[in-house]
C-alpha positions in Angstrom: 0.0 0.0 0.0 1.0 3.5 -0.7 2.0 5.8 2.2 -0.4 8.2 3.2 0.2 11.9 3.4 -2.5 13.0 5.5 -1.4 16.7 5.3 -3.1 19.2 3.0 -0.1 20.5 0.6 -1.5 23.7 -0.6 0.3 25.4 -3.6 -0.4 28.5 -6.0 1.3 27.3 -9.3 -0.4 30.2 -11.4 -1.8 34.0 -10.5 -5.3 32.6 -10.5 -5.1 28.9 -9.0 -4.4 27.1 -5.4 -3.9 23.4 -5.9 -4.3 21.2 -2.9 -3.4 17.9 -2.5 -4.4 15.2 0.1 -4.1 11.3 -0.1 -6.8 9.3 1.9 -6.5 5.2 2.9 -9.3 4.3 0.8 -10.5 3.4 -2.9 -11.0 6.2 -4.9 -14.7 5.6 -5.6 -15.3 6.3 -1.5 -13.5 9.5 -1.8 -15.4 10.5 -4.9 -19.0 8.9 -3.3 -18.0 11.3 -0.6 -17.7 14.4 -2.7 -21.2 13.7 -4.3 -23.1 11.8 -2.0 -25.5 14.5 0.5 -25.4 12.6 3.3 -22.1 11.2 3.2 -20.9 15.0 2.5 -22.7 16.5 5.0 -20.9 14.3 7.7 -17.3 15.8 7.0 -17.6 18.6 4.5 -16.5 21.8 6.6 -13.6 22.9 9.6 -14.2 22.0 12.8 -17.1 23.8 14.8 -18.6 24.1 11.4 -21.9 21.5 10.9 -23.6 20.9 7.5 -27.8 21.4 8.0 -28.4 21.4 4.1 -26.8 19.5 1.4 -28.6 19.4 -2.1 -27.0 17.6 -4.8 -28.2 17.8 -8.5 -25.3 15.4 -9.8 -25.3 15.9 -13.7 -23.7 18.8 -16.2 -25.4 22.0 -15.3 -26.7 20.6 -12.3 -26.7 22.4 -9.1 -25.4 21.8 -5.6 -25.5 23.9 -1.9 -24.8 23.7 1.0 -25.6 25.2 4.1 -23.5 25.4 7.6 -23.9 26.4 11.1 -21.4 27.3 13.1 -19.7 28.9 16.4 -22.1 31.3 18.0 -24.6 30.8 15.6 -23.1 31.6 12.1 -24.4 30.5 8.9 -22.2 30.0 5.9 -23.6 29.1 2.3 -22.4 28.1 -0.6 -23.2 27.0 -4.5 -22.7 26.5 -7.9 -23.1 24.1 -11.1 -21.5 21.0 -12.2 -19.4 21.0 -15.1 -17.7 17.8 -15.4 -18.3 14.6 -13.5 -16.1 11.6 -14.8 -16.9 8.7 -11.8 -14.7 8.3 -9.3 -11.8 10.2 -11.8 -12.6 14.0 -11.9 -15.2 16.5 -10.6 -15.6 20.1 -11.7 -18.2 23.1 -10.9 -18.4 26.8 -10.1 -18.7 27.7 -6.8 -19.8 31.3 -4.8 -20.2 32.0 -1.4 -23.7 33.4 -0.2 -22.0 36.3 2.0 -19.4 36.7 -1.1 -16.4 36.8 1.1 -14.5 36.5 -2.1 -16.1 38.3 -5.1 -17.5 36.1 -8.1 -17.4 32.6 -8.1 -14.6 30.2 -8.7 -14.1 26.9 -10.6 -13.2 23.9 -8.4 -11.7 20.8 -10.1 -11.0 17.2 -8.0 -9.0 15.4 -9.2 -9.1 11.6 -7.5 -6.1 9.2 -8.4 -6.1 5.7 -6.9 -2.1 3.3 -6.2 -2.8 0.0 -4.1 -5.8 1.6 -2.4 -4.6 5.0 -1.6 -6.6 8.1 -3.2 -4.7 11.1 -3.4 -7.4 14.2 -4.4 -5.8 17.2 -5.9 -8.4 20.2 -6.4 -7.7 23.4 -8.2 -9.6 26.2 -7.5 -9.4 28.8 -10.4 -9.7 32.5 -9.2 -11.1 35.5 -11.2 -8.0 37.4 -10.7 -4.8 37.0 -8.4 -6.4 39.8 -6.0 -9.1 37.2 -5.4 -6.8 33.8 -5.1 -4.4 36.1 -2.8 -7.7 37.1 -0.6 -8.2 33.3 -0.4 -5.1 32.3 0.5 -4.7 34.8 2.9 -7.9 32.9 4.5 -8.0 30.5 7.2 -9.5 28.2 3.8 -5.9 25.7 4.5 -7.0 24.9 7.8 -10.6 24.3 7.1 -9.8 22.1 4.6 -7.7 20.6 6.8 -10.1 19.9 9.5 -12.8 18.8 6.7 -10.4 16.3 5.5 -9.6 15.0 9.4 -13.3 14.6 9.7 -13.5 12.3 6.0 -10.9 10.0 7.0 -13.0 8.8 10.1 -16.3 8.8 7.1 -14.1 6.7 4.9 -12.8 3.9 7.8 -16.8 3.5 8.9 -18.2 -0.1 7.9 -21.0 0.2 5.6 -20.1 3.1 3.2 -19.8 2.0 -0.6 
């Protein structure tokens, strides 16, 4: 088996993109089942503190997806956008935009899901209107959220039952 990196390398390769890349113990059609199923995605999806309450899930082109959160002291976060590409369990891609627009516009998100001897490693892109917005981004706590999210997936992943 391949070894696991189970840190979040995070990486701006252009003015517009972050890459990050994170391997997972587990076949890559969990991983992708996790990134496109609502109730598996709503038990990981978000940093720590943060709770899913809504996930909707239109899973074909120019479908749509959202998700709602809850979090410390009562905070609501939510998010959306279209699919664009959906190649199961290989590759994932749609627009996303934040309700509260912490970033302006909306970004495309690409995943990325490569399986060796049942090890996934995930690599996402998100593409940025401008460098102004990816810098904004990066400047975020969005590393460590992800992070956390990804914590929270590897105990979905080692649960019995999930397919």
């Amino acid at each position: 088996m391949a070894a696991v990196t189970t840190s979040v390398t995070v990486a701006t390769p252009s003015d517009r993109a972050i890459v990050m890349t994170r391997s997972f113990d587990a076949p890559r059609r969990l991983v992708f089942a996790a990134w496109t199923r609502p109730e598996l995605i709503a038990r990981w999806y978000g940093a720590k503190g943060w709770d899913i309450v809504e996930a909707r899930i239109d899973l074909r082109v120019g479908g749509a997806w959202r998700f709602v959160w809850h979090g410390p002291g009562g905070a609501t976060m939510a998010s959306g956008g279209l699919y664009r590409e959906i190649a199961d369990p290989s590759r994932l891609s749609y627009t996303e935009s934040f309700d509260d627009h912490w970033y302006p516009g909306e970004s495309l998100v690409s995943h990325d899901f490569n399986e060796q001897d049942g090890t996934t490693t995930l690599t996402t892109t998100h593409l940025f209107a401008s460098r102004q917005v990816r810098d904004l981004v990066i400047a975020s706590p969005m590393a460590r959220g992800v992070a956390e999210g990804y914590e929270r997936l590897d105990a979905v992943l080692t649960e019995k039952g999930i397919s």
